[in-house]
TORTITI-611351 format. One record per atom (N, C-alpha, C, CB): x, y, z. Coordinates in steps of 0.1 Angstrom, whole numbers, plus 5000, padded with zeros to 4 digits. Glycine has a CB too. Layout:
REM TORTITI-611351
XYZ;...
END
This chain:
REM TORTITI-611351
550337075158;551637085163;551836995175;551937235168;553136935173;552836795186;553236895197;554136635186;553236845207;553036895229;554936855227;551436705246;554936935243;556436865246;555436755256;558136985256;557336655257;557336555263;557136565275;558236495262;556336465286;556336495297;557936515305;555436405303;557636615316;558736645321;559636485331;558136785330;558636405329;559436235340;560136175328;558036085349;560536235319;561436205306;562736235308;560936275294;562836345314;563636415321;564236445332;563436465321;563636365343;563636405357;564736355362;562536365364;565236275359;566536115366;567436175360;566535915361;568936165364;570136205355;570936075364;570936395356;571936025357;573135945364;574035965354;573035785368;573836105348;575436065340;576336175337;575235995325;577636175329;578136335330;577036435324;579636365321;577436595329;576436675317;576536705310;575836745318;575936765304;576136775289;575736965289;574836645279;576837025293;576537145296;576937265286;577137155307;575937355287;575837455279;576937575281;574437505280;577737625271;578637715273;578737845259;579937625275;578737925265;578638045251;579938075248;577838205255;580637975239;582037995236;582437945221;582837915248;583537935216;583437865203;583937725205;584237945193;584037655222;584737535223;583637425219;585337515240;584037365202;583237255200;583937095207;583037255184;584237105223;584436955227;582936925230;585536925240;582936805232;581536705233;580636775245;581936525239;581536795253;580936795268;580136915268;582036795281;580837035259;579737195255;578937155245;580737345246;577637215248;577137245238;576237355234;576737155236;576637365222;576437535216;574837495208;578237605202;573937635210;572937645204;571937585210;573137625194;570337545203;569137515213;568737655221;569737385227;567837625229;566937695236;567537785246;566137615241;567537905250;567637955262;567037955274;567838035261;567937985282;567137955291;565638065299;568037915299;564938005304;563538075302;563538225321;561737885302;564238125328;564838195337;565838305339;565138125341;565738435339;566738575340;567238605345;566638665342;565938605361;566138695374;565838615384;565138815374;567138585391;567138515404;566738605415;568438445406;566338675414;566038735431;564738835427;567638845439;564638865441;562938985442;563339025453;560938925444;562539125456;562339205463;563239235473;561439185466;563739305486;564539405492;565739305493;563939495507;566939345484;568539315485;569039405493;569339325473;568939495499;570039615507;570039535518;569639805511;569239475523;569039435540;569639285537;567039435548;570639265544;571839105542;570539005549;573939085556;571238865545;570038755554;570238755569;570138575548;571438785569;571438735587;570238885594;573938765597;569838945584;568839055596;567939025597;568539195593;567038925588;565738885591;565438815600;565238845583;564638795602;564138715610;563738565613;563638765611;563838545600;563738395591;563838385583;562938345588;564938325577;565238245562;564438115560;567038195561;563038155552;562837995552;563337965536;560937935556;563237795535;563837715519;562637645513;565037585522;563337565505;562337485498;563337375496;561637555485;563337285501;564237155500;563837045492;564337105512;564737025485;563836865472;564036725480;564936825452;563836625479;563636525487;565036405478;561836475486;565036425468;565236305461;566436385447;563336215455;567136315445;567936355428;566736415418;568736175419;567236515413;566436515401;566936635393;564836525405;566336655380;566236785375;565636885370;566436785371;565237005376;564337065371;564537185361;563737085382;563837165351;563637255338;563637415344;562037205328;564337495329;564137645332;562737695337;564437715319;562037635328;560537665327;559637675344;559737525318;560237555352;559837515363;560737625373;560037355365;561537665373;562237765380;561937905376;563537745378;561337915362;560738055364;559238015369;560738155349;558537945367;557337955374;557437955393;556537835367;558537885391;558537895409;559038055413;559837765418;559338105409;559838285410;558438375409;561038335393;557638335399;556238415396;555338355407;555538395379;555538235412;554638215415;554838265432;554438085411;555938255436;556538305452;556638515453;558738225453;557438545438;557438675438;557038765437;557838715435;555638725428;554738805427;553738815436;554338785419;553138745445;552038745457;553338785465;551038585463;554038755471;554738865480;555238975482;555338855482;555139015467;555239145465;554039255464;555839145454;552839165463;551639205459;551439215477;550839085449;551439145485;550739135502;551739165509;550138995508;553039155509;554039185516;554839375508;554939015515;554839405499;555639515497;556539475488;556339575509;557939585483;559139495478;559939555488;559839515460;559639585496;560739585509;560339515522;561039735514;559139465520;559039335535;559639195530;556939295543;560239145522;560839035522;561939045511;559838935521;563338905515;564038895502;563938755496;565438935504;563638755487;563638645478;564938595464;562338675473;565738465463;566838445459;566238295454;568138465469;566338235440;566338125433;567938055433;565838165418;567737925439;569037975440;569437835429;569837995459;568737755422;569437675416;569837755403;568637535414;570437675393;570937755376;571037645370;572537865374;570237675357;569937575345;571037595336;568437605338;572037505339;573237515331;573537405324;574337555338;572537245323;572237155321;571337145307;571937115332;571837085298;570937135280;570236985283;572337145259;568936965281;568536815277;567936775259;566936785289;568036655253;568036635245;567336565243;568636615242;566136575226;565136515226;565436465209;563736625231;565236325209;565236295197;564136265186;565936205198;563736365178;562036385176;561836295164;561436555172;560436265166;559736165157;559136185154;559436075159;558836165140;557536205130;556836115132;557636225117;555336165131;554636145135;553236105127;554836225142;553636185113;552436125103;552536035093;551836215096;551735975084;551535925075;552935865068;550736005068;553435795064;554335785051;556035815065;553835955034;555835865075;557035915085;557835825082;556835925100;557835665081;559135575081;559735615069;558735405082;559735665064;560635705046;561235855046;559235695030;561035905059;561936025056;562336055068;561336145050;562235975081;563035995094;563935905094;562235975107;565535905102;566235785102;565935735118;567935815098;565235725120;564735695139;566035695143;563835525145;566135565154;567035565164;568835585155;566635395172;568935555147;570235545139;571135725147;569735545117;570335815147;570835925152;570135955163;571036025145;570435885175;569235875189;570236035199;569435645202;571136025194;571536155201;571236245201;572336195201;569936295193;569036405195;569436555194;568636395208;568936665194;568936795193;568936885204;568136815186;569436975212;569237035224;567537115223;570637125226;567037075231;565437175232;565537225245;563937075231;566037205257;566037325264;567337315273;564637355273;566737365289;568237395293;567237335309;569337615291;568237315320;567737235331;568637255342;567537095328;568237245358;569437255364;569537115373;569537395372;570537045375;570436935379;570636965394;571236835372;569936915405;569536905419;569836775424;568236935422;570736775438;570836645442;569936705453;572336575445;569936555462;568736505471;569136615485;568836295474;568436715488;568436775501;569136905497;569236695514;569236985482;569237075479;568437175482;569337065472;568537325485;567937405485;567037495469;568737465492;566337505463;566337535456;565737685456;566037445450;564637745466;564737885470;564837925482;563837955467;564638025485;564938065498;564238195501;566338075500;563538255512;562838365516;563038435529;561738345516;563638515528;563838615540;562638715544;565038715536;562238675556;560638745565;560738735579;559138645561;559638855583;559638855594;558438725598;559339005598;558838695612;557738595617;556538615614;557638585628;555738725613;554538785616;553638735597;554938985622;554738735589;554338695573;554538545568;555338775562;555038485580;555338335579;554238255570;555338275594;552838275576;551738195569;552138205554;550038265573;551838345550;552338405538;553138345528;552938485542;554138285532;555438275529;555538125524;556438315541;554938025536;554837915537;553737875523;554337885553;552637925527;552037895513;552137885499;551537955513;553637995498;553938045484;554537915477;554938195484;555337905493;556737855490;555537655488;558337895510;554737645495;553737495492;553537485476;551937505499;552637615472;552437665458;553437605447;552737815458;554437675453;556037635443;556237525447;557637715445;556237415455;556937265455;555937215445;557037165470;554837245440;553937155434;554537205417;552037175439;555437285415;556337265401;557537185401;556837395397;558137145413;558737065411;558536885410;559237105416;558936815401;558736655403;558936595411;559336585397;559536655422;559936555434;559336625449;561836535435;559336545458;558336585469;558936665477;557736485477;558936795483;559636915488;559036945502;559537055477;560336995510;559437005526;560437165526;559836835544;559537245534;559537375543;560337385555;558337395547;561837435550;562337455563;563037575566;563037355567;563537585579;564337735585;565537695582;564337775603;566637795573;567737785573;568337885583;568037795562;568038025588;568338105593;567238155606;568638165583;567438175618;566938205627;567638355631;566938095635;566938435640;567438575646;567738535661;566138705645;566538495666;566438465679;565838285682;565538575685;566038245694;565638135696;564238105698;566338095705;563438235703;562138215709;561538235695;561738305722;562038335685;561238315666;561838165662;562138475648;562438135660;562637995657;561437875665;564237965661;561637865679;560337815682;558437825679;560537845691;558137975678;557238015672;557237965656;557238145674;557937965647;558237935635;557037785637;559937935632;557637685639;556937545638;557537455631;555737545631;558637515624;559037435613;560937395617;558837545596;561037285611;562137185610;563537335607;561937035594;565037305615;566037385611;566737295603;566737445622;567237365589;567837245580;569237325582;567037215560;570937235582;572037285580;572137235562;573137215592;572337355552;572137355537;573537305534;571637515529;574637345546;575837295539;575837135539;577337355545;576237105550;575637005557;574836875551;574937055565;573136955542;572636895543;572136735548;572836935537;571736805561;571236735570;570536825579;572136665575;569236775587;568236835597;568936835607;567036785600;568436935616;569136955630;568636915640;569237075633;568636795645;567436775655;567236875666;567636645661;566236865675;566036945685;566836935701;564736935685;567436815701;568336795715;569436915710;569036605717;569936875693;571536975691;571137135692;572536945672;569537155686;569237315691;569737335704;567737355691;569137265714;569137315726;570637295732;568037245734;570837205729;572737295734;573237375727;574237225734;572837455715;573337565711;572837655719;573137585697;
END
């Protein structure tokens, strides 16, 4: 049975998408059928408590355009939600995925054995078949986010290291949300504005 394609087959987009919709609209731009997506459950552990109560919202920020597969977004969920749930409780932290694979990619497959040139039409139908689903990310996107007290930071930081190494592009660790000024200093880490997208330097902290 052949392997899938590597995922840098995938990774670049510059063009419209080609998005998945559960409807009977056959225009170009929907497309119906292919794979679902492998991703369910965007969140873990304690929802009652809002983000402004923690004590730290940290992220996971992508560096660069790209797209990352269902597959890669549920593994970054198992891989953050389950050890924190495991060392932390399901009420010492909240956890939220926040991209959505609503992006179908297309793979135009090729045979592969003996005699193949006499019963494939290769490139003639290069528009391919839908094989999964993906969510497209621009450059300084958040793609998760964790709500913790200071004291689980190490914790957190780690998970959240863990998970950048599923994504293709190089990801840095920052505070979206602070409680107080003196946890934000203890923290260590960079304050990112997500709307914005852009860092906050430390002169504009301090006149806040």
């Amino acid at each position: 049975m052949a392997h899938k394609r590597p995922w840098h087959c995938y990774s670049t987009w510059n063009r419209r998408p080609y998005q998945h919709k559960r409807s009977a609209n056959h225009r170009r731009e929907y497309a119906r059928g292919g794979s679902q997506s492998k991703i369910v459950r965007y969140w873990g552990g304690n929802k009652d408590i809002p983000w402004e109560s923690w004590e730290l919202v940290i992220g996971l920020k992508v560096e660069k355009q790209i797209q990352v597969s269902s597959n890669s977004l549920e593994a970054i969920r198992i891989t953050v939600n389950s050890a924190l749930q495991t060392y932390l409780g399901r009420t010492g932290y909240r956890f939220r995925v926040r991209s959505i694979p609503f992006q179908k990619y297309r793979e135009n497959r090729m045979l592969a054995f003996a005699g193949a040139d006499r019963v494939q039409s290769g490139m003639r139908n290069s528009f391919g078949r839908s094989t999964g689903v993906c969510a497209r990310v621009r450059a300084g996107a958040i793609i998760c986010e964790v709500g913790t007290s200071l004291k689980n930071l190490p914790i957190v930081r780690d998970r959240l290291r863990v998970a950048s190494m599923k994504v293709a592009s190089h990801c840095s660790i920052v505070i979206l949300k602070y409680k107080t000024p003196e946890i934000f200093k203890q923290a260590g880490l960079p304050l990112y504005d997500d709307k914005k997208r852009k860092e906050v330097p430390l002169f504009e902290f301090a006149v806040v």
